[in-house]
N, C-alpha and C positions, 0 to 999 in steps of 0.2 A: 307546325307551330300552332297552328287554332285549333288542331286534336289537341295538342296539350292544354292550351287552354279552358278547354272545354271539360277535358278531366279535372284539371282542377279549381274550377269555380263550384263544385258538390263541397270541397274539400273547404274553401275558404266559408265557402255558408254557414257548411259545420260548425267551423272555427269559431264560426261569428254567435251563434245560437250561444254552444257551450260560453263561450266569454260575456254574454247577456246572462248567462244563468248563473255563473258564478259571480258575477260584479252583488244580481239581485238578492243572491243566497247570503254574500257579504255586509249586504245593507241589511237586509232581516236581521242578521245576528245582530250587528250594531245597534239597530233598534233595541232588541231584545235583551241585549247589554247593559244598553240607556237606561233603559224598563225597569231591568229588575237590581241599578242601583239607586234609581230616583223612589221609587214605590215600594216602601216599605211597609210593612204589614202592622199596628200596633201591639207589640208585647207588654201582656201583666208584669209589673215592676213593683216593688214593695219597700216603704218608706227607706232611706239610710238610717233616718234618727231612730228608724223603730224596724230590726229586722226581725223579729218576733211575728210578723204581716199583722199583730193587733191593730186597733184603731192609731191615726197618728194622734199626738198631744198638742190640744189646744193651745192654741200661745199665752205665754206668760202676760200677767198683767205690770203694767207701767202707768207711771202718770209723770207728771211734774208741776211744781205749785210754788212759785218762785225759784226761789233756789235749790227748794225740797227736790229731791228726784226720787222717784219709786221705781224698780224694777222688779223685774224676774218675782211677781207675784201669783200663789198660790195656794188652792188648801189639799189639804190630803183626804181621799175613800176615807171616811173613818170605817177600823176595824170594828168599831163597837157605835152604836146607833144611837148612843146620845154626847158625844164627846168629837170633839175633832180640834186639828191645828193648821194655821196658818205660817208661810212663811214668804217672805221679799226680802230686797235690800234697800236698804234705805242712805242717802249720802247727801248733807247737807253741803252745797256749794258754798255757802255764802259767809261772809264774815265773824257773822257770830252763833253763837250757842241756841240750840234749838233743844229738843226731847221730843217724844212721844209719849204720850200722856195718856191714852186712850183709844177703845174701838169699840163700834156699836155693828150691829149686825140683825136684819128683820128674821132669819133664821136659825137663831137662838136664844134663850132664855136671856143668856148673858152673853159677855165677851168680855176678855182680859188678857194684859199684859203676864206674859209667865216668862220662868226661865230654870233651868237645871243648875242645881246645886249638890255636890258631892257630898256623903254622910261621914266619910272618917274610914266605911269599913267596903270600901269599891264599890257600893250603892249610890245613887243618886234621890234625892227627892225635888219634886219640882216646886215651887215656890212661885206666889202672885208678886211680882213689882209693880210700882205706884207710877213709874216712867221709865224710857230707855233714853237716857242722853244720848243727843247728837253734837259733838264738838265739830265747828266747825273746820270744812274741807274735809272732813271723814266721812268712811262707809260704814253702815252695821248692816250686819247681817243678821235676820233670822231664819232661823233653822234648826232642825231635828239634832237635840242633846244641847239645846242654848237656849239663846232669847228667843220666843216663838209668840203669834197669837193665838189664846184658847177661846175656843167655841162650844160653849157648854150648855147641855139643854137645848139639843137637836129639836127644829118644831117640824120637819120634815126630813124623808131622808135620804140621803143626797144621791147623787148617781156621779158616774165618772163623765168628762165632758160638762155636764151646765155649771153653770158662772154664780157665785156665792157674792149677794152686795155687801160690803164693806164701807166703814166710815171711820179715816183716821183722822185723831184730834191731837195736834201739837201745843207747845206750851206758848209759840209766836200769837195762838189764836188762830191759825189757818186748819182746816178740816179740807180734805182729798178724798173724795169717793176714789171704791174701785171695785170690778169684778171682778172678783179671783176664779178663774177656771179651779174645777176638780179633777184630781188628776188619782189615777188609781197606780200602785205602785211599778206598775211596769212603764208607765206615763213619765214616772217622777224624774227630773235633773236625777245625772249621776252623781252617784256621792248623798245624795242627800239625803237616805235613809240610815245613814252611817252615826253613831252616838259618839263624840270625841272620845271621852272617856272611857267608853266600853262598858260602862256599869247599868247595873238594871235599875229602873226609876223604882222608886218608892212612894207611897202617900206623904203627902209633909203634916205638919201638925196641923194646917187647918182642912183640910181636906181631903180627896182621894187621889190619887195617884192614875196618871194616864199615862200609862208606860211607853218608850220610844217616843214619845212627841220633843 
């Protein structure tokens, strides 16, 4: 009986080593398990809004000034280096009748109310208005092939991303700054470079023609 014994206390040593190395081998992995779903490596990702990986687009400009609310404000790259357009929405909360009357701006000659008008023959010409009513609890929209703000008489010339100051004047007497971001047309809300009509702008009689605005 203590010969056997003796044989095999080698045998349970063993046992005991191997199952010390396996348990350790066990823990390692786990570690290294742990490791490598906690520690993750940072991967290059590229905007949703913008899978093109161009620059992302500046956020739209907003305000509010009573009732007035301004959103989703913006100018466009002009294609052409002394002409460009604006566009927001605009939505009078409040009880009564408001308009837009006017805009001033330090980086242009001028600045004015426009809007597209159809010629008779699938043309469009664009035309200055004197205001954009706002009835009250309505939204207006401006936008590319409608009511838009023109910017005419570029004193510099713009780039996509910096912020264009704006100054809008209503008929209550209330004036709203804003900066409108530049947004170059891969930048721009979808839809928005879209012409309702489909027709190509024309000069109107008092002036020239900035086609697509």
């Amino acid at each position: 009986m203590a010969h056997a014994r003796t044989r095999l206390a080698p045998l349970v040593a063993a046992a005991a080593v191997a199952a010390g190395a396996l348990l350790t081998a066990c823990s390692n992995s786990e570690e290294a398990s742990t490791l490598t779903t906690t520690v993750t490596p940072p991967r290059a990702t590229r905007s949703v809004a913008d899978p093109s990986g161009t620059a992302p687009a500046p956020a739209l400009a907003s305000a509010t000034a009573d009732t007035l609310q301004i959103s989703g404000g913006w100018v466009k790259l002009p294609p052409k280096k002394d002409v460009t357009a604006g566009y927001l929405k605009l939505r009078n909360a409040g009880p009564a009748a408001d308009a837009l009357v006017g805009v001033t701006t330090d980086v242009a000659t001028k600045a004015e109310l426009h809007t597209m008008q159809p010629t008779g023959n699938g043309a469009e010409k664009m035309v200055q208005v004197n205001e954009i009513p706002l009835p009250p609890g309505q939204e207006i929209e401006l936008r590319s092939g409608g009511l838009h703000l023109m910017l005419v008489g570029m004193k510099k010339d713009l780039v996509a991303g910096e912020q264009v100051p704006v100054e809008l004047a209503f008929a209550s007497g209330k004036k709203v700054p804003l900066r409108l971001p530049v947004l170059s047309p891969e930048q721009a809300p979808r839809g928005s470079q879209q012409t309702p009509s489909g027709g190509a702008a024309t000069p109107s009689a008092g002036g020239s023609g900035h086609g697509g605005h």
